[in-house]
N, C-alpha and C positions, 0 to 999 in steps of 0.2 A: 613713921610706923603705920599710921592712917592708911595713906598713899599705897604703903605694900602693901595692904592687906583689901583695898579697891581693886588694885593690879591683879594679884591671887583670883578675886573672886570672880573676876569679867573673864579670865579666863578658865577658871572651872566653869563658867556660863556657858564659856562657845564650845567647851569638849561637853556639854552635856548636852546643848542645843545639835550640837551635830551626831553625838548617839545617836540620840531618837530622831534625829532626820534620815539619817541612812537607810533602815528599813524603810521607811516612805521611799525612799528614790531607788531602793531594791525593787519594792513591789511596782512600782511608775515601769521602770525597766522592764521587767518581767512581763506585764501589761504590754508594754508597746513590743517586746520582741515575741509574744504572742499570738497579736496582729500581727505583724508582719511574718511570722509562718504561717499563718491561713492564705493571706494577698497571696503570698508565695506558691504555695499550694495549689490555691485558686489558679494563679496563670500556668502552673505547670500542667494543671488538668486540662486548661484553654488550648495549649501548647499540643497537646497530645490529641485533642476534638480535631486542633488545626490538622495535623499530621496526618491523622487519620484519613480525614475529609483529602485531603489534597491525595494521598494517595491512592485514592475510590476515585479520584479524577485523571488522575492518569491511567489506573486501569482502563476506567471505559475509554478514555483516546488509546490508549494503546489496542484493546479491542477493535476500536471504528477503524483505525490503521489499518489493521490486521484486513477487516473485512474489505475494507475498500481495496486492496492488494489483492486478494483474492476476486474482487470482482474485475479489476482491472484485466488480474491472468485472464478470466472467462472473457471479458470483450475480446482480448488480445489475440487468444488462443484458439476459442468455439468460434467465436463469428466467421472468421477465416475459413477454418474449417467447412463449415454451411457454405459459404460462399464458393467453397472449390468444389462444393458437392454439384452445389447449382449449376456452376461455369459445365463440370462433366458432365452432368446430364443436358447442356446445350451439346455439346462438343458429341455424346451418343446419339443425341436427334439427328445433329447435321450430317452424323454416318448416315443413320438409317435413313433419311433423305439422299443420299450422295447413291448407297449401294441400288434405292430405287430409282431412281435417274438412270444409275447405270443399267440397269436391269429391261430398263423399258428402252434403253438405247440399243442393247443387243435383241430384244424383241423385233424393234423397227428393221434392225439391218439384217436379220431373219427374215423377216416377211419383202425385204427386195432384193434380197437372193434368190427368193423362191416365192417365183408370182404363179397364179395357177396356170392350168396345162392349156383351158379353152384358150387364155387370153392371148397366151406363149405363142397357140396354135395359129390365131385370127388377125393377128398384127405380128410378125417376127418381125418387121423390117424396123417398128417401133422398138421393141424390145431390144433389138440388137442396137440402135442406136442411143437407147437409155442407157444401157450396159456401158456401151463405149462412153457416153459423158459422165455416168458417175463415177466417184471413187470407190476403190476396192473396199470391202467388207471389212477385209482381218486388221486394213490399215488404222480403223477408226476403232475396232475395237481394243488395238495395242497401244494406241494414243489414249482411252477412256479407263484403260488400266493404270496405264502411269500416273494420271491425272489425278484417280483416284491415291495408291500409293503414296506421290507427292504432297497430298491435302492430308492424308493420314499421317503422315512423317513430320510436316510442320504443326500441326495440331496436337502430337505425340511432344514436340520440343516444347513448344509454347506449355503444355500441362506442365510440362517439368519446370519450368522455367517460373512459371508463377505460384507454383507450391514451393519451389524453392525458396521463392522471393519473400514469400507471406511466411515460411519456417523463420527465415535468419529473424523479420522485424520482429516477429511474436519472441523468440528468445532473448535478442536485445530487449523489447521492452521490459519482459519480465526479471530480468536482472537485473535492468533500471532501477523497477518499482520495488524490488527487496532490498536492494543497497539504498533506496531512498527511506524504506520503512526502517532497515538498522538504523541509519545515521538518527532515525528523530530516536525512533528509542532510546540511544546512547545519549544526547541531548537530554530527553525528557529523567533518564535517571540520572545524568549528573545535575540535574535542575533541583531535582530530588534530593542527593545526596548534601547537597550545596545547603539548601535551603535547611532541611534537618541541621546539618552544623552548625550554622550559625544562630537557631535557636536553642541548642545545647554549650554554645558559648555563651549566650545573654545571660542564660539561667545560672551557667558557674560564675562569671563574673557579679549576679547579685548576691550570690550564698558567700564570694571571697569579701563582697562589700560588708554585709551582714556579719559575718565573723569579724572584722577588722572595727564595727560599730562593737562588737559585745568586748573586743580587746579592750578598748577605749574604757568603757565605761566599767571595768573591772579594777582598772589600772586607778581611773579617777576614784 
């Protein structure tokens, strides 16, 4: 009878020692998952500084892309451009060089056409043998025609030819350098996209750990 009544009391001991235990390991509990929403908290707001920031990084690459694409068109585009202004204004020098050559060449074969009258007069025997060894007039001025012509006709190709030449690379390049700037952009936002996920999966896999701790310990 002793015995039972030891037995009784050890265990009215451990149901009442573990009453008043429970609220202790309630409030322990509550305390530490308290902490652990601040931590929580705390890296979600890290999480979002991060986001943030990295997305202010890609803008301005995305910007300096932009610009340097655009500076590229200008090299691509202007410079050329200048440059065919420059090559035509060589190309209208060497007319207006070419037209006075010509000019001074029918000057010259005017004045030995027609030499004066004293000289005609006081030597014929010279003049008519000068006559007979040069070449005819009209001949040298119909050759100095063509010549010209001919210089204008090739020089007329060649312009086309190298604005032509300098249109196509400038358009190639410049559809180079925009299919080079989508490709990074599409890059750079799936970089973005990427990165975003899988810090919005770390954070739900803590909050699923964090639930499956308060399961635990409710159950206990």
């Amino acid at each position: 009878m002793t015995a039972l009544r030891v037995v009784h009391k050890n265990q009215f001991l451990d149901i009442m020692d573990h009453i008043y235990r429970r609220p202790e390991l309630q409030r322990v509990l509550r305390v530490l998952n308290q902490k652990e929403d601040r931590d929580l908290q705390r890296k979600l707001i890290m999480l979002d500084k991060q986001h943030r920031y990295t997305q202010k990084m890609l803008q301005q690459r995305r910007d300096k892309l932009i610009n340097e694409a655009r500076r590229m068109v200008m090299v691509q585009v202007c410079e050329p451009k200048a440059t065919v202004s420059i090559a035509m204004k060589e190309i209208a020098e060497y007319e207006r060089n070419a037209d006075a050559n010509f000019s001074r060449a029918i000057y010259t074969s005017a004045g030995r056409l027609h030499p004066s009258k004293s000289s005609y007069e006081g030597s014929k025997l010279v003049e008519q043998g000068r006559s007979i060894s040069a070449p005819p007039p009209s001949t040298k001025s119909t050759s100095s025609v063509r010549h010209k012509g001919k210089v204008q006709s090739n020089l007329s190709l060649m312009q086309m030819k190298q604005i032509a030449t300098i249109d196509s690379i400038s358009e190639k390049e410049l559809a180079r350098q925009q299919q080079k700037a989508q490709e990074e952009m599409e890059r750079l936002r799936l970089l973005q996209r990427e990165m975003l996920h899988k810090k919005v999966m770390e954070f739900i896999e803590k909050l699923k750990d964090k639930k499956d701790v308060e399961v635990v310990t409710k159950l206990s």
